[in-house]
N, CA, C and O atoms as a Tripos MOL2 file, in Angstrom:
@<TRIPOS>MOLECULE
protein
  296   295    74     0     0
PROTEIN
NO_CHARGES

@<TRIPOS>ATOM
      1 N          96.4920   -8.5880   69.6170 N.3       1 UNK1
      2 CA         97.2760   -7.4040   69.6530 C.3       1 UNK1
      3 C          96.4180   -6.1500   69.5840 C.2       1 UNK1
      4 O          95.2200   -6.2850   69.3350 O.2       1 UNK1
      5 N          96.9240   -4.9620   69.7810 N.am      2 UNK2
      6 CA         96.3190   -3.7080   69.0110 C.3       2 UNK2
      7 C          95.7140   -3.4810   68.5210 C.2       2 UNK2
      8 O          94.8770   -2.6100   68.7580 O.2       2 UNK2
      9 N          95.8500   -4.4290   67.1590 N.am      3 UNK3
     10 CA         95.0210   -4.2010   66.2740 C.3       3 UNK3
     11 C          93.7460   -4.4170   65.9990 C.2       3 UNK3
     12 O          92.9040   -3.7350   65.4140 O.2       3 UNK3
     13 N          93.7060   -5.8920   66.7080 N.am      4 UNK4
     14 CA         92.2060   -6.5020   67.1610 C.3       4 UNK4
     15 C          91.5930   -6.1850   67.8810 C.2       4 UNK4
     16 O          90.4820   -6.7150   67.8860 O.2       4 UNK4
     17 N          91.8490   -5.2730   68.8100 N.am      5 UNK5
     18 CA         91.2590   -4.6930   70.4340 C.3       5 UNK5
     19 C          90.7850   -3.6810   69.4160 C.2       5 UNK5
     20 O          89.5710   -3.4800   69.4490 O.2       5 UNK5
     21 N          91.5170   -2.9580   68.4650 N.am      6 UNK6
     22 CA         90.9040   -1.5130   67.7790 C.3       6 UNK6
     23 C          89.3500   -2.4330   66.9690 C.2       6 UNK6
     24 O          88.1880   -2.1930   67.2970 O.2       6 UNK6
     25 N          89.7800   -3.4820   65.8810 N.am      7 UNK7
     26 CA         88.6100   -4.0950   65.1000 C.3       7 UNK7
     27 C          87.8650   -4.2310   66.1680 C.2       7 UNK7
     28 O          87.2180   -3.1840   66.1790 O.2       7 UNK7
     29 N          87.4820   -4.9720   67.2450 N.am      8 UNK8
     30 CA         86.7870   -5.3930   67.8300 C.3       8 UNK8
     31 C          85.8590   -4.2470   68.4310 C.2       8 UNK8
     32 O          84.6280   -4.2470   68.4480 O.2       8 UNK8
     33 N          86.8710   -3.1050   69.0030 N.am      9 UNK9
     34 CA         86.0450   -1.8740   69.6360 C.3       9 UNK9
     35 C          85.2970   -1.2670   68.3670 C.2       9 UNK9
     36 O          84.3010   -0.6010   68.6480 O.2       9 UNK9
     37 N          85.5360   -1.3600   67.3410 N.am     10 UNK10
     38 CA         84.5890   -0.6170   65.9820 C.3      10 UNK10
     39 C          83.5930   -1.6700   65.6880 C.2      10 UNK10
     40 O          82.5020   -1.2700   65.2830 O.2      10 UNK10
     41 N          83.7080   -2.4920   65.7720 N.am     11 UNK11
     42 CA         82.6880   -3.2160   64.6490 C.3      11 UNK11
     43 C          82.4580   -5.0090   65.4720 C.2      11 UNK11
     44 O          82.5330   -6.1500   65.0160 O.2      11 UNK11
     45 N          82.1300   -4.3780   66.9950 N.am     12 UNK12
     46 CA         81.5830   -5.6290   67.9660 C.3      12 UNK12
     47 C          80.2110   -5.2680   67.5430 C.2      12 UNK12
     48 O          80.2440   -4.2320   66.8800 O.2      12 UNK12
     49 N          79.0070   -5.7490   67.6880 N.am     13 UNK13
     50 CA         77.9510   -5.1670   67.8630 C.3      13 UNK13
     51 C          77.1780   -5.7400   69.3220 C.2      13 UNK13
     52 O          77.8720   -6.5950   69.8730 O.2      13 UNK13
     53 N          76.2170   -5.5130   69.8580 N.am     14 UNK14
     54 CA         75.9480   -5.5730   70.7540 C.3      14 UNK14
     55 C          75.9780   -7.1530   71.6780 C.2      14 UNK14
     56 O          76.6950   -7.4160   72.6440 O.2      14 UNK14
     57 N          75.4730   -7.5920   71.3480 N.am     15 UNK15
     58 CA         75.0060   -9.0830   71.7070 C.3      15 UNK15
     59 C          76.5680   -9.7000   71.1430 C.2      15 UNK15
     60 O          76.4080  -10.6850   70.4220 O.2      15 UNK15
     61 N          77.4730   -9.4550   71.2650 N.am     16 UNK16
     62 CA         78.5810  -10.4010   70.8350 C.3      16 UNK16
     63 C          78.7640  -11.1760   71.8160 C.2      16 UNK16
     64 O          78.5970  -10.6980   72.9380 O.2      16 UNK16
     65 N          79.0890  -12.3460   71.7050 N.am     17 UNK17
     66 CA         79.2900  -13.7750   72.5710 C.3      17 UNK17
     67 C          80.2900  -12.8330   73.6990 C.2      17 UNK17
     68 O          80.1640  -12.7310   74.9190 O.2      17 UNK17
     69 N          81.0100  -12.3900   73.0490 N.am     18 UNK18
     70 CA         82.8100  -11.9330   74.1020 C.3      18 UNK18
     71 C          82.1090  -11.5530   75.1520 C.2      18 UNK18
     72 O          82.3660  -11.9910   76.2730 O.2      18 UNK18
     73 N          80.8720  -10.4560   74.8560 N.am     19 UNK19
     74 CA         80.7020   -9.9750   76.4220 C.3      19 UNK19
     75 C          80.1700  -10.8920   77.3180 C.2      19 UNK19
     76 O          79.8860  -10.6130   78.4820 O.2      19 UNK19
     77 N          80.0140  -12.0950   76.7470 N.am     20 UNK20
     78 CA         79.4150  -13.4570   78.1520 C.3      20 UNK20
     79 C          80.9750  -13.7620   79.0650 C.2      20 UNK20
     80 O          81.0560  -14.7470   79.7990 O.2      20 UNK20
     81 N          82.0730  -12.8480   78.9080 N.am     21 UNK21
     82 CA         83.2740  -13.4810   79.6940 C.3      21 UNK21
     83 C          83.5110  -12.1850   80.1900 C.2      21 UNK21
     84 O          84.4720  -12.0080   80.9400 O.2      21 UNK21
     85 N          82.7820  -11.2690   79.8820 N.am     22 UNK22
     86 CA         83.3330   -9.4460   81.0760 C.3      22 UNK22
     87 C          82.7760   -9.3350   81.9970 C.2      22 UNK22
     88 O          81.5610   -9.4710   82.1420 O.2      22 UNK22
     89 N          83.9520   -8.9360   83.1730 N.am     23 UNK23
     90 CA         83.4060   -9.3680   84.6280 C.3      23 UNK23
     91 C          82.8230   -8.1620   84.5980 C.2      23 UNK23
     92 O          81.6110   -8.2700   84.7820 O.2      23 UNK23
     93 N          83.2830   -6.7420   84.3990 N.am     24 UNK24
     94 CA         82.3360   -5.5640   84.9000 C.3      24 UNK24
     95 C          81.6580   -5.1300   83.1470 C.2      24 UNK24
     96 O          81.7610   -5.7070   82.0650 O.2      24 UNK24
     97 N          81.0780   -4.0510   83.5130 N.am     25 UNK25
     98 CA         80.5900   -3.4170   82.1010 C.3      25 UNK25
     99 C          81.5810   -2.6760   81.6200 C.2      25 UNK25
    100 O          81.2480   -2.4440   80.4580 O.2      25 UNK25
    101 N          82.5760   -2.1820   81.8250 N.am     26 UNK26
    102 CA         84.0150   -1.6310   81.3310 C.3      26 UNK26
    103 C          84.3300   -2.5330   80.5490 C.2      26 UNK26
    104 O          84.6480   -2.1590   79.4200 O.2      26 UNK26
    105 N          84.3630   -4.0510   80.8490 N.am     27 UNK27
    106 CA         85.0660   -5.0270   79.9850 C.3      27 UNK27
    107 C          84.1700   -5.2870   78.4970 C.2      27 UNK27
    108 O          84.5730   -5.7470   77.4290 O.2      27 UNK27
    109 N          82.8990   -4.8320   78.8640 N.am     28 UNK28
    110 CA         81.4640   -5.1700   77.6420 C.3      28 UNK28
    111 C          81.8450   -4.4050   76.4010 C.2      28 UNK28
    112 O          82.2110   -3.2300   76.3690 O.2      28 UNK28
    113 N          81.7020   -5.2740   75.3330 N.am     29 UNK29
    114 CA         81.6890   -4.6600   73.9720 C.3      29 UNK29
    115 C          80.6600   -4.2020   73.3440 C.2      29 UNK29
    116 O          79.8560   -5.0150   72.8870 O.2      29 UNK29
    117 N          80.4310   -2.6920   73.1630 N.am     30 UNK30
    118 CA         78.9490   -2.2270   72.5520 C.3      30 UNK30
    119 C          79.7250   -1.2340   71.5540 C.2      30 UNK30
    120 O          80.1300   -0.1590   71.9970 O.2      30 UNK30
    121 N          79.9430   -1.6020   70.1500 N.am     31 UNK31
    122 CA         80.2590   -0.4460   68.9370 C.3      31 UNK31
    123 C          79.3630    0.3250   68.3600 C.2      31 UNK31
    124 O          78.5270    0.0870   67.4890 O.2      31 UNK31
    125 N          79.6810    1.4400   69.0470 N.am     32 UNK32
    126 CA         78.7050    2.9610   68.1330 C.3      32 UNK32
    127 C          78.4970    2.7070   66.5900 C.2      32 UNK32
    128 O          77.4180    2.6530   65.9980 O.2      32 UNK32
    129 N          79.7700    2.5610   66.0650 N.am     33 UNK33
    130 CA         80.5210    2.4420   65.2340 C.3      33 UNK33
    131 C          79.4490    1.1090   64.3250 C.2      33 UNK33
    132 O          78.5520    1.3380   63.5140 O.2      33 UNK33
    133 N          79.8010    0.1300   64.6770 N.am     34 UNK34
    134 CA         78.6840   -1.1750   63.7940 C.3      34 UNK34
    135 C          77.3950   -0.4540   64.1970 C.2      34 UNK34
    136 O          76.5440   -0.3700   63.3120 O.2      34 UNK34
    137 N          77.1170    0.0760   65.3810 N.am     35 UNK35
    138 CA         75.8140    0.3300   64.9250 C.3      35 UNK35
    139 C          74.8920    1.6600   64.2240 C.2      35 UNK35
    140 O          73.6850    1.9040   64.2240 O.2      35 UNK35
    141 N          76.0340    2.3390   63.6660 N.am     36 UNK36
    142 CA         75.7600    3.3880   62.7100 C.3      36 UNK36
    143 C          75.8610    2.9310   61.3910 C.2      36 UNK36
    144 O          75.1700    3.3400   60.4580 O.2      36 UNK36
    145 N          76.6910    2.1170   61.3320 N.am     37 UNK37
    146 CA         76.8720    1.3460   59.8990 C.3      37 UNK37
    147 C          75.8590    0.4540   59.4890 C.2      37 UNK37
    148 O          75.4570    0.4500   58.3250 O.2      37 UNK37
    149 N          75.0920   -0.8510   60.9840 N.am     38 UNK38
    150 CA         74.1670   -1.2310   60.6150 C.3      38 UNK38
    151 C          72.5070   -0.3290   60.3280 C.2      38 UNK38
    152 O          71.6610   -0.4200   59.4370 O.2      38 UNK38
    153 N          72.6050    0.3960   61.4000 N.am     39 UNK39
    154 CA         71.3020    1.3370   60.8340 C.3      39 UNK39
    155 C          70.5630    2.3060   60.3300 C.2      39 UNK39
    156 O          69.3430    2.4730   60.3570 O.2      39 UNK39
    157 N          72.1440    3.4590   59.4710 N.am     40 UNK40
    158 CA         72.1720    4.0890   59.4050 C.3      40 UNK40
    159 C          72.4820    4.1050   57.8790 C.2      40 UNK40
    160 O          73.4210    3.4240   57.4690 O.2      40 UNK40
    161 N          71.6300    4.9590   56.8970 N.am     41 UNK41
    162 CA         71.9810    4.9490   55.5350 C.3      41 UNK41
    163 C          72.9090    5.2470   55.3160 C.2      41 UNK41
    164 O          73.3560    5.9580   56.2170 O.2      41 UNK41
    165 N          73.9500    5.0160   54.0690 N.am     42 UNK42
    166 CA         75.2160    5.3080   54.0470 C.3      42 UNK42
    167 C          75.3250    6.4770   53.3940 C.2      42 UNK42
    168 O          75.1010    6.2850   52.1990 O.2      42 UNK42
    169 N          75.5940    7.7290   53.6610 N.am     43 UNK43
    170 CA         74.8380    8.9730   52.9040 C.3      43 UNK43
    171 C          75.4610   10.3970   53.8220 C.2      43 UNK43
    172 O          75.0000   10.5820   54.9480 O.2      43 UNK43
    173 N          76.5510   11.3900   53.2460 N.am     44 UNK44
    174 CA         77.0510   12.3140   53.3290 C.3      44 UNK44
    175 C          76.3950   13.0860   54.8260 C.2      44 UNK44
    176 O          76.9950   13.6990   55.7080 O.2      44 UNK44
    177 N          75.0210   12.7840   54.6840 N.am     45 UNK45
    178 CA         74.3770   13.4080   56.0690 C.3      45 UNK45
    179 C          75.0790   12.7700   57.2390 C.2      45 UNK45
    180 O          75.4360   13.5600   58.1130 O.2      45 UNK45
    181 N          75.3390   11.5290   57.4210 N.am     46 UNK46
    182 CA         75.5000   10.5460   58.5930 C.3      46 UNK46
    183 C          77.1480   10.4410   58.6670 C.2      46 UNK46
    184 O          77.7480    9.5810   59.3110 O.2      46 UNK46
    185 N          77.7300   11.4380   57.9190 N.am     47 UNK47
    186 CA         79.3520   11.1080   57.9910 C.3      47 UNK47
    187 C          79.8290   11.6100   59.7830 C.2      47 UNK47
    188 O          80.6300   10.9000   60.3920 O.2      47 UNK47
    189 N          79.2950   12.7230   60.3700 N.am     48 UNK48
    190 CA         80.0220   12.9930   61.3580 C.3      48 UNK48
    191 C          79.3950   12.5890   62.3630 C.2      48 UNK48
    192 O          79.6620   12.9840   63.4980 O.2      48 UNK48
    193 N          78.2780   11.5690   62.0400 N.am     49 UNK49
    194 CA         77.7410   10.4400   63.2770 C.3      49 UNK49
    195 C          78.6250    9.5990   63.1050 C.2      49 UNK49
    196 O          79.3360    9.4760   64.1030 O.2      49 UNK49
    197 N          78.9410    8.8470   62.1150 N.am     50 UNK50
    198 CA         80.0570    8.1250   62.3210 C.3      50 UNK50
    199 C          81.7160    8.7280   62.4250 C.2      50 UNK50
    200 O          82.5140    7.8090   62.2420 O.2      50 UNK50
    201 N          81.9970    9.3020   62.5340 N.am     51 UNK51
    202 CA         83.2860    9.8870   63.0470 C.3      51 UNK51
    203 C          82.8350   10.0980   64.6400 C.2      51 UNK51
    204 O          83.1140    9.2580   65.4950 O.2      51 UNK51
    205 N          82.1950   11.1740   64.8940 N.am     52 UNK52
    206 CA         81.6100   11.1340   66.5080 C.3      52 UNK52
    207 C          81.9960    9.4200   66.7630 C.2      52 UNK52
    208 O          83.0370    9.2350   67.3930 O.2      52 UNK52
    209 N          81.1410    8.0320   66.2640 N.am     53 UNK53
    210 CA         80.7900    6.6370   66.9280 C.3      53 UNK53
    211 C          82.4420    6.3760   66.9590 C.2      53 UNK53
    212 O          82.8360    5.7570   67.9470 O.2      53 UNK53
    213 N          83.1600    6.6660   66.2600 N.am     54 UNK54
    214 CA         84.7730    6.0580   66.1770 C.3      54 UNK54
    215 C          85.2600    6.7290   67.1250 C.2      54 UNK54
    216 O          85.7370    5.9970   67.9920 O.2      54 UNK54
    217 N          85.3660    8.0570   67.3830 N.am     55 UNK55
    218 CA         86.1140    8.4980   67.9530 C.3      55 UNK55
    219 C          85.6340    8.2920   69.7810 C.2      55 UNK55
    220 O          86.4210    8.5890   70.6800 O.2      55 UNK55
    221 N          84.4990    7.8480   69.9910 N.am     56 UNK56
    222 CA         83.5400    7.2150   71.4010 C.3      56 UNK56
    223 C          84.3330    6.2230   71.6780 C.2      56 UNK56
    224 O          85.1950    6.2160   72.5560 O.2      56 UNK56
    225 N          83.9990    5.1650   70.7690 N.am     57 UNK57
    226 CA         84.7240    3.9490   70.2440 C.3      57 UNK57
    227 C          85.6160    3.7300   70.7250 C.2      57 UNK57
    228 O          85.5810    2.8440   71.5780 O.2      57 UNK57
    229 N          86.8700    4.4020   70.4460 N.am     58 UNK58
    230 CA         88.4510    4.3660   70.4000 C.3      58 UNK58
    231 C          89.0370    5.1710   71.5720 C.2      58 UNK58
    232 O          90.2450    5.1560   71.8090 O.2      58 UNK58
    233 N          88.0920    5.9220   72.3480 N.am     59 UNK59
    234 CA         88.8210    6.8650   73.1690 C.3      59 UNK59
    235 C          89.2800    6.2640   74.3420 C.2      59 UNK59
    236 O          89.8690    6.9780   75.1520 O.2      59 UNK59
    237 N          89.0570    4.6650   74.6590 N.am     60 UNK60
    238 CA         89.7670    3.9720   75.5120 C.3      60 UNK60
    239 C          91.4570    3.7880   74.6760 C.2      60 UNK60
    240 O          92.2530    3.0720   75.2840 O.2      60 UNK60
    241 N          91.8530    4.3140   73.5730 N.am     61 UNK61
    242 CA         93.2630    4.1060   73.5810 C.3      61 UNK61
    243 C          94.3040    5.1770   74.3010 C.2      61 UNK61
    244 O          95.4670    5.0690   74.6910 O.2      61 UNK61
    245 N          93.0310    6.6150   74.2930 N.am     62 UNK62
    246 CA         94.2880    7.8610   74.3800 C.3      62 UNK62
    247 C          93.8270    7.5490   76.2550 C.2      62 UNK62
    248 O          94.7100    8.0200   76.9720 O.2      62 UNK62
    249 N          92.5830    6.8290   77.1340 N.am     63 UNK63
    250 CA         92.6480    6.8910   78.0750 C.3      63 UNK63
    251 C          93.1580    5.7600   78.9610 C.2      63 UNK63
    252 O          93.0830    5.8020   80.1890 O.2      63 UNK63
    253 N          93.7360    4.6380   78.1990 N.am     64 UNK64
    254 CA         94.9540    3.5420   78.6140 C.3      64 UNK64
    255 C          96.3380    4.0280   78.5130 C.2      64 UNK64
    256 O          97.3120    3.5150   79.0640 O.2      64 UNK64
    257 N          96.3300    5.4000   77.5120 N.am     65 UNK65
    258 CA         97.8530    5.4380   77.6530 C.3      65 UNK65
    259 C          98.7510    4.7980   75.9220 C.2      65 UNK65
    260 O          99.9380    4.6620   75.6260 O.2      65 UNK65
    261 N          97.3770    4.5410   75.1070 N.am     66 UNK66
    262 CA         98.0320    3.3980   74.5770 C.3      66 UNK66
    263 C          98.0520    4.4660   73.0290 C.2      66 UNK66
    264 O          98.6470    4.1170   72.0090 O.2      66 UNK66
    265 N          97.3470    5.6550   73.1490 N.am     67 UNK67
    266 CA         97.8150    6.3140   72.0160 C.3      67 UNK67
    267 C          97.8320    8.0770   72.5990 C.2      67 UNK67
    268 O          97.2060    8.3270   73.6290 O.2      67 UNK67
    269 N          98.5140    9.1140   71.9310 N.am     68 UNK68
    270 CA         97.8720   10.5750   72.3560 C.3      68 UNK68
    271 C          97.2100   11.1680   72.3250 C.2      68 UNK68
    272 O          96.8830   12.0540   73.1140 O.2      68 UNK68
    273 N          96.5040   10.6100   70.6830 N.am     69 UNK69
    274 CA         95.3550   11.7130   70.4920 C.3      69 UNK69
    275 C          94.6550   10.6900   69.2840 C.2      69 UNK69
    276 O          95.4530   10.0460   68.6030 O.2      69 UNK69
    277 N          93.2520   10.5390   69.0220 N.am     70 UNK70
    278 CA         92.9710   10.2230   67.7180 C.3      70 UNK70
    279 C          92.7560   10.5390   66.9590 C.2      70 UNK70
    280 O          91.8120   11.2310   67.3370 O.2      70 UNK70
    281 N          92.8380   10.8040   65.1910 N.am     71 UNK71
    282 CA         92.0550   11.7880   64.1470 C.3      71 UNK71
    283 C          91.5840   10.8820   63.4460 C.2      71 UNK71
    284 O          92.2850    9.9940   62.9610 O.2      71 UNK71
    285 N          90.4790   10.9620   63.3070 N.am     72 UNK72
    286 CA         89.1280   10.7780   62.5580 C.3      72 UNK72
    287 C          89.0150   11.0290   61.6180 C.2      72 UNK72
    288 O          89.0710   12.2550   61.5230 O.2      72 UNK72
    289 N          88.7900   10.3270   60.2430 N.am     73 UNK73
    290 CA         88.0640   10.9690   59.0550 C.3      73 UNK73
    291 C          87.4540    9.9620   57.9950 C.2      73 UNK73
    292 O          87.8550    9.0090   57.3270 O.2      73 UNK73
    293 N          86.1480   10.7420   58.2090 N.am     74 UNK74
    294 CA         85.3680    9.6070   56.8170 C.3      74 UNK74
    295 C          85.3870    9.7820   55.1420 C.2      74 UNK74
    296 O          84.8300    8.9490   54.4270 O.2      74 UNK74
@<TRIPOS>BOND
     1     1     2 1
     2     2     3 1
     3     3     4 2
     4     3     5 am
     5     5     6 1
     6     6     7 1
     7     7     8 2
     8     7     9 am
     9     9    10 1
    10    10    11 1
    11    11    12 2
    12    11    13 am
    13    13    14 1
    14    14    15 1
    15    15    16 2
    16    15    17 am
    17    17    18 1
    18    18    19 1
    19    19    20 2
    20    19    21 am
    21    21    22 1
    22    22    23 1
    23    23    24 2
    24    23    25 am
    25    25    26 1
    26    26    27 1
    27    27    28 2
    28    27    29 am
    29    29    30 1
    30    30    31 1
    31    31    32 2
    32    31    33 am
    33    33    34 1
    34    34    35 1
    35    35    36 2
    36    35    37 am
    37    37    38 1
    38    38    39 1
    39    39    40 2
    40    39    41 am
    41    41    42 1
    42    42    43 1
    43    43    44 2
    44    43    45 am
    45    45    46 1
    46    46    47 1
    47    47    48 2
    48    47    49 am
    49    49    50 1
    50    50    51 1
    51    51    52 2
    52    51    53 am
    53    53    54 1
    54    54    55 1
    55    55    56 2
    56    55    57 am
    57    57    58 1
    58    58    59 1
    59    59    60 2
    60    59    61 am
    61    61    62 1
    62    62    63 1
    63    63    64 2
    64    63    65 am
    65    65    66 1
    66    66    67 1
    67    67    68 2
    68    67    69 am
    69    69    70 1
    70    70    71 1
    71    71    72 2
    72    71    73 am
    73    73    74 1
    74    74    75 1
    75    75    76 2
    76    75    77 am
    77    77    78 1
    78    78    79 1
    79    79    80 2
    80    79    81 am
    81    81    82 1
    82    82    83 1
    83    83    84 2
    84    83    85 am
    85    85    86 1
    86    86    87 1
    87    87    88 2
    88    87    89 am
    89    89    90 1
    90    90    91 1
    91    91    92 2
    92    91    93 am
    93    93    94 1
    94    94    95 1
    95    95    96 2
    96    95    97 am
    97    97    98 1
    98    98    99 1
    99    99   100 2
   100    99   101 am
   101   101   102 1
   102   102   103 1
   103   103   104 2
   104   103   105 am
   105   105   106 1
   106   106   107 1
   107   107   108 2
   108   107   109 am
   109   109   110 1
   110   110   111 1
   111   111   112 2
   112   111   113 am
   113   113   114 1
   114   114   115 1
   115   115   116 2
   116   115   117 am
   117   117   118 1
   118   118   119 1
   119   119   120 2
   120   119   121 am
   121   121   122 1
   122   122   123 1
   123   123   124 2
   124   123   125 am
   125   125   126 1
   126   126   127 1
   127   127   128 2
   128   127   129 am
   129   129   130 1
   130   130   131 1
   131   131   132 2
   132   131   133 am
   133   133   134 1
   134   134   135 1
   135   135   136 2
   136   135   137 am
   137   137   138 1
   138   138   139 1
   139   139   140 2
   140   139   141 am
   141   141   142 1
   142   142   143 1
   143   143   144 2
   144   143   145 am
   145   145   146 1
   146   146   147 1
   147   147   148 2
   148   147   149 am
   149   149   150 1
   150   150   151 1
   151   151   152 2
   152   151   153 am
   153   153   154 1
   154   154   155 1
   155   155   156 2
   156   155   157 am
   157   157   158 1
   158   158   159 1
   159   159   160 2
   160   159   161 am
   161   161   162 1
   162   162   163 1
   163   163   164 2
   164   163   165 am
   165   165   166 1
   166   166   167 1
   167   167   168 2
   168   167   169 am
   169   169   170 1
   170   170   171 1
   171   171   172 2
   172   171   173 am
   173   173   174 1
   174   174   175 1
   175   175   176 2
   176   175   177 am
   177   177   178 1
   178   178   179 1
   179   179   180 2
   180   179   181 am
   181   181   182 1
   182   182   183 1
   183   183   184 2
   184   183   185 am
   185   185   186 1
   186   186   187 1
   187   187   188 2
   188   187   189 am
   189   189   190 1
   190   190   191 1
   191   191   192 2
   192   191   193 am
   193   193   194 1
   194   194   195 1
   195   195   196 2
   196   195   197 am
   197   197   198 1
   198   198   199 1
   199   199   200 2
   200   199   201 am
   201   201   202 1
   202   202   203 1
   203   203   204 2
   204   203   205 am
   205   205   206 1
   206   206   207 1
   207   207   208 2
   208   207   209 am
   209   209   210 1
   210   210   211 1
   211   211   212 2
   212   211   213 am
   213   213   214 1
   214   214   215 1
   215   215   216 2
   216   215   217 am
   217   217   218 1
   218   218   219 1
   219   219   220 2
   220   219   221 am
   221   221   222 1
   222   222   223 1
   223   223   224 2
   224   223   225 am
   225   225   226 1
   226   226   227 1
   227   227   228 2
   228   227   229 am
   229   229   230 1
   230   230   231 1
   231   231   232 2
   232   231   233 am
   233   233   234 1
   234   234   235 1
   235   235   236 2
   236   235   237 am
   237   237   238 1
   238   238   239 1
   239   239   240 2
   240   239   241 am
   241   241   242 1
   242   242   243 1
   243   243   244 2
   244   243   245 am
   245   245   246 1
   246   246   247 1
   247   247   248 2
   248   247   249 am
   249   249   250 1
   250   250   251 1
   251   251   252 2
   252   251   253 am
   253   253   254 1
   254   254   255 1
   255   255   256 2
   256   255   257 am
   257   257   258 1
   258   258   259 1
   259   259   260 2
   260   259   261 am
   261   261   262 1
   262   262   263 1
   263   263   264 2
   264   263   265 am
   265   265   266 1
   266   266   267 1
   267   267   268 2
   268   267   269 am
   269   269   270 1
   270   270   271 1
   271   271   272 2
   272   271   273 am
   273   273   274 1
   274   274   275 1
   275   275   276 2
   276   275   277 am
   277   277   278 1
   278   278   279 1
   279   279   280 2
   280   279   281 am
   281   281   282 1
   282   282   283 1
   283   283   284 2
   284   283   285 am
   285   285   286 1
   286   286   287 1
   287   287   288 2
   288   287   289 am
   289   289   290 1
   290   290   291 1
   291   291   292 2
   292   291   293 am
   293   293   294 1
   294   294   295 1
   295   295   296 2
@<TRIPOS>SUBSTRUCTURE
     1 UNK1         2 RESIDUE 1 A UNK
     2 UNK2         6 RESIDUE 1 A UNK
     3 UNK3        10 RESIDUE 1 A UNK
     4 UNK4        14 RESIDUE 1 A UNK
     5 UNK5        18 RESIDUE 1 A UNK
     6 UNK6        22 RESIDUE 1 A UNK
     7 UNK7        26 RESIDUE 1 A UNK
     8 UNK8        30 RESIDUE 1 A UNK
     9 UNK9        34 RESIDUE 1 A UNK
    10 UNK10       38 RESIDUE 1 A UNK
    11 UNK11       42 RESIDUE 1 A UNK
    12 UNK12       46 RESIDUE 1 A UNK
    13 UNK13       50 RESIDUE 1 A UNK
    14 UNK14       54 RESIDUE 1 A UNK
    15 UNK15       58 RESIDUE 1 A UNK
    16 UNK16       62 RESIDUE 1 A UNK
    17 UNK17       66 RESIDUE 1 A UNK
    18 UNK18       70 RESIDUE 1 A UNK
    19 UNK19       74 RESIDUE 1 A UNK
    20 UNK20       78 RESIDUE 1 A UNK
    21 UNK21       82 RESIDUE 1 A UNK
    22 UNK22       86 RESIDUE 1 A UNK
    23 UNK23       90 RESIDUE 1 A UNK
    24 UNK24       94 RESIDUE 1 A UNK
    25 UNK25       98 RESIDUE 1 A UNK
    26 UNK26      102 RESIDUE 1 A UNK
    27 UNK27      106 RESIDUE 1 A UNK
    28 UNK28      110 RESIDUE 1 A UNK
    29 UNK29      114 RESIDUE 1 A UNK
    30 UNK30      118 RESIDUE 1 A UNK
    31 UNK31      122 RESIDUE 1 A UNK
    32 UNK32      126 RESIDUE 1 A UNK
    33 UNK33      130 RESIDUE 1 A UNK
    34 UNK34      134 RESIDUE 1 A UNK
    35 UNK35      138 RESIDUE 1 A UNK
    36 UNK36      142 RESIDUE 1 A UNK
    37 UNK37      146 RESIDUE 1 A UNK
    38 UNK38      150 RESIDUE 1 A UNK
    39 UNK39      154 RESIDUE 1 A UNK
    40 UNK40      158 RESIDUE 1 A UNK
    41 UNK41      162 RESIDUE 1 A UNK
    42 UNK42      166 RESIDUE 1 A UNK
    43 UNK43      170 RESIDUE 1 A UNK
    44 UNK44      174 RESIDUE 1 A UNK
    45 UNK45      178 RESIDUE 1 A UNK
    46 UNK46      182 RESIDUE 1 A UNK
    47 UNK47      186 RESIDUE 1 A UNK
    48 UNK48      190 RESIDUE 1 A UNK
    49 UNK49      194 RESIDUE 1 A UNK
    50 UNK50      198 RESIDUE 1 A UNK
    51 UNK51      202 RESIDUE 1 A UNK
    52 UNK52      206 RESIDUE 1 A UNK
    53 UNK53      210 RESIDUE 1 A UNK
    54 UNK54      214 RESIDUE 1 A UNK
    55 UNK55      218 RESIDUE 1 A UNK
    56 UNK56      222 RESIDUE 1 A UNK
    57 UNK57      226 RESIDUE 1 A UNK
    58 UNK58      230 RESIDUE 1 A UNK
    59 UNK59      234 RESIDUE 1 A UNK
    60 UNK60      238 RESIDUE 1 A UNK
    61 UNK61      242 RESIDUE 1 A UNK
    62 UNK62      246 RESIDUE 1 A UNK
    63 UNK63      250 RESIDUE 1 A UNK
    64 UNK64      254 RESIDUE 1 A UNK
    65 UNK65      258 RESIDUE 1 A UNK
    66 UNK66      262 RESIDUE 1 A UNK
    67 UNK67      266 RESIDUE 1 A UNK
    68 UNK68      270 RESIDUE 1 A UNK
    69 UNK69      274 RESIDUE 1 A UNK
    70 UNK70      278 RESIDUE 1 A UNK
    71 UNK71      282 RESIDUE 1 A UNK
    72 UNK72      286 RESIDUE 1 A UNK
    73 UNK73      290 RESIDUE 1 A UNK
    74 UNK74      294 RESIDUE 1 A UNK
């Protein structure tokens, strides 16, 4: 559902098995998102890199149609 297409778009990281079944690179899973979390200290400086990686992330919902707008906050 929804909900898993959202988990999956945040916190795929690169090399995930799924993308061995996407026919184009549109279908490929690469999360900004896991990978600010994996390499990035967790620390007040890096909050609006990760809001920026979510909102990258997720902006295939408002451009499917499938939401209007997203808001962000860490």
């Amino acid at each position: 559902g929804l909900e898993t297409a959202v988990y999956l778009s945040l916190f795929s990281p690169v090399d995930t098995y799924l993308n061995e079944a996407a026919e184009t690179n549109d279908e490929k899973l690469s999360s900004q998102t896991e990978a600010i979390i994996q390499n990035k200290p967790q620390s007040s400086k890096n909050y609006q890199l990760l809001v920026q990686a979510v909102n990258a992330d997720l902006k295939w919902l408002v451009t499917n149609g499938n939401a209007n707008s997203i808001d962000t906050s860490v």
